[in-house]
C-alpha positions as CSV (number, residue, x, y, z in Angstrom):
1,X,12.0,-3.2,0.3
2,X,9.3,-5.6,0.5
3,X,7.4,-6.8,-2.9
4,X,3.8,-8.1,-2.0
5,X,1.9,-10.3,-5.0
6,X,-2.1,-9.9,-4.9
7,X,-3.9,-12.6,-3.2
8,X,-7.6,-13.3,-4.8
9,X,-10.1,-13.2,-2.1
10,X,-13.4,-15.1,-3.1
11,X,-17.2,-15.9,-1.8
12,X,-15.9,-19.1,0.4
13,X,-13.8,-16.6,2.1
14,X,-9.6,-16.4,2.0
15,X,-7.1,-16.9,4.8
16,X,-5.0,-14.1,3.7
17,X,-1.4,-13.8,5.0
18,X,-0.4,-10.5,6.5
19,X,3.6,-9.8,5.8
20,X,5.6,-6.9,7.7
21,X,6.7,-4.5,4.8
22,X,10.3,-3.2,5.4
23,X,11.2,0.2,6.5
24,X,13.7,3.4,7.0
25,X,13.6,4.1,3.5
26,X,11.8,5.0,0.4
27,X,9.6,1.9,-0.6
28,X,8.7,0.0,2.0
29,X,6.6,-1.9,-0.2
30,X,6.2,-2.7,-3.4
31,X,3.3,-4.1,-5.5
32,X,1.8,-4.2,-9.0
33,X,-1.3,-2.1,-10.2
34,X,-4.5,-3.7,-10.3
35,X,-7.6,-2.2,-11.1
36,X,-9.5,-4.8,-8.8
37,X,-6.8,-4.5,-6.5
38,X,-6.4,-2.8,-2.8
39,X,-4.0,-3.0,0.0
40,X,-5.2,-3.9,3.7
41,X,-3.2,-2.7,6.3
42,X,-3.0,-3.2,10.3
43,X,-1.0,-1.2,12.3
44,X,-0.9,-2.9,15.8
45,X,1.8,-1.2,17.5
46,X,1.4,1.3,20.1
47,X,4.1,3.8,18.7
48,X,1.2,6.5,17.3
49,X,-0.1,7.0,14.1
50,X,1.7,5.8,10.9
51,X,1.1,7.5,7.4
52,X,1.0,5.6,4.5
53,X,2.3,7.7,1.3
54,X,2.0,6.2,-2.5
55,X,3.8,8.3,-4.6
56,X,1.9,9.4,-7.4
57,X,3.5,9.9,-10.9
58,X,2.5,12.0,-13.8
59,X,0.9,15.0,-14.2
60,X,-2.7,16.2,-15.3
61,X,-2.9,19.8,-17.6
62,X,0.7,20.2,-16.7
63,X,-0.1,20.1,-12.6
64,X,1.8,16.9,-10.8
65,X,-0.6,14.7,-9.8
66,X,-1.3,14.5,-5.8
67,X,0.4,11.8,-3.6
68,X,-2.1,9.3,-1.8
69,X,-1.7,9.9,1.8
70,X,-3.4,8.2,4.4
71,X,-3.0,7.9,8.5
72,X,-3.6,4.9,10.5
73,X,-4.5,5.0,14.2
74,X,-2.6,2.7,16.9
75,X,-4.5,-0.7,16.8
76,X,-6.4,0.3,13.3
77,X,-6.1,-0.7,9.6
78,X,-7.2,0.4,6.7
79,X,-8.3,-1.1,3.2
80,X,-6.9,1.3,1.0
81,X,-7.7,1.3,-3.4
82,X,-8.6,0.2,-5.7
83,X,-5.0,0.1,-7.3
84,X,-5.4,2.0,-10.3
85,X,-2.9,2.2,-13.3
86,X,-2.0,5.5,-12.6
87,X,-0.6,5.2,-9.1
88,X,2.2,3.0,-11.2
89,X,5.6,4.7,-10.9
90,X,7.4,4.0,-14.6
91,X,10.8,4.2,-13.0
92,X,9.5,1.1,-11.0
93,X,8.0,-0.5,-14.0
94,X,4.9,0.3,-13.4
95,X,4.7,-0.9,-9.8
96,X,3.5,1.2,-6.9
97,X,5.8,2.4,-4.1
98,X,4.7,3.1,-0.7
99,X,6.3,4.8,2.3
100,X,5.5,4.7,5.8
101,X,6.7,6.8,8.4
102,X,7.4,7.3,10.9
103,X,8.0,3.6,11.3
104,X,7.1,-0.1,10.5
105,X,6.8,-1.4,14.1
106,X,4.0,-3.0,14.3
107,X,2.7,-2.5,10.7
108,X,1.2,-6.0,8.2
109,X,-0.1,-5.8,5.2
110,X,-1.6,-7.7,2.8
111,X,-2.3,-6.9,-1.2
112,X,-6.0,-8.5,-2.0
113,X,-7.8,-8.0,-4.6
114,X,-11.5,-9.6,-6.0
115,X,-11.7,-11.9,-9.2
């Protein structure tokens, strides 16, 4: 499992640094909530479309909350957020967990978020 930290991006522009996330299991990655925070993601490989799951936690009236799923395109990325509090999992203390399937190949990400 790979843990990303937010980097601040600012007006003079940032240099951010992309990492790989781990993969074949259940969180890939791991990062905190942030309300001003999002995650950027590339997938450059040319094995086919990735999805991108964050587990939600919780439920709402008694109905479990829906999971954040999105796809990513070979040679796409996505800025995905803002990191909300609520997409915390408690068991994780109160980090978010992602999953990607069907692989990693290929796949950076970076956790940004603005001051």
């Amino acid at each position: 499992m790979a843990t990303f930290n937010y980097q601040t991006i600012g007006y003079a522009g940032t240099d951010l640094s992309f990492t790989a996330p781990s993969g074949g299991v259940a969180g890939d990655a791991v990062f905190p909530t942030d309300d001003r925070g999002f995650l950027w993601v590339e997938n450059a490989a040319a094995g086919g479309t990735i999805t991108l799951v964050i587990s939600t936690p919780g439920t709402s009236f008694g109905i479990a909350l829906p999971d954040v799923s999105v796809s990513i395109p070979d040679g796409e990325r996505r800025l995905i957020g803002p990191i909300v509090g609520a997409l915390g999992d408690p068991a994780a203390l109160g980090a978010v967990i992602l999953t990607i399937t069907p692989n990693v190949t290929g796949v950076t990400m970076a956790a940004v978020k603005v001051p």
